[in-house]
N, C-alpha and C positions, 0 to 999 in steps of 0.2 A: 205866753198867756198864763194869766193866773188860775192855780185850780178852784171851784167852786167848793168851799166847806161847808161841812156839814150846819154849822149853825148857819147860815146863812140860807142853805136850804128849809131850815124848820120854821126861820123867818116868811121865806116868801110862801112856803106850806102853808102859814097860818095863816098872810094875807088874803090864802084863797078858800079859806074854812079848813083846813085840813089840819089836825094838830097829830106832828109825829114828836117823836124823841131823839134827841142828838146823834142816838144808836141807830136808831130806826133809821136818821137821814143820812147815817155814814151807809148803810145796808144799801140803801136806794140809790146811792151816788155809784158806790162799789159796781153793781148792776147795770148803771145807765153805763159806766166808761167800756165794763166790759162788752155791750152791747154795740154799742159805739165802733168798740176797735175790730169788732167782728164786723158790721155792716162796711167800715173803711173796708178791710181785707178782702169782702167778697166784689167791692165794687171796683175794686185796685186786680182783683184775680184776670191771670191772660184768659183771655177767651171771650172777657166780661163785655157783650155789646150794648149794654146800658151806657158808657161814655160817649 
């Protein structure tokens, strides 16, 4: 799967009123993944009875 860039987030940003800066939506990308790969990990953790 392809990763999501930044310009393309500043695109869909704007479609919805938000104007950020190409830094700005490298910043928010950077954050979404690593939040991401924390919520996999705790969902993925043995013991996890949420599956």
């Amino acid at each position: 799967m392809e990763k999501l860039k930044p310009e393309r987030v500043v695109e869909m940003l704007k479609a919805k009123g938000v104007n950020v800066t190409v830094e700005q939506a490298a910043s928010i990308l950077k954050f979404l993944r690593k939040m991401a790969g924390i919520v996999v990990s705790q969902y993925l953790k043995p013991g996890n009875n949420k599956g």
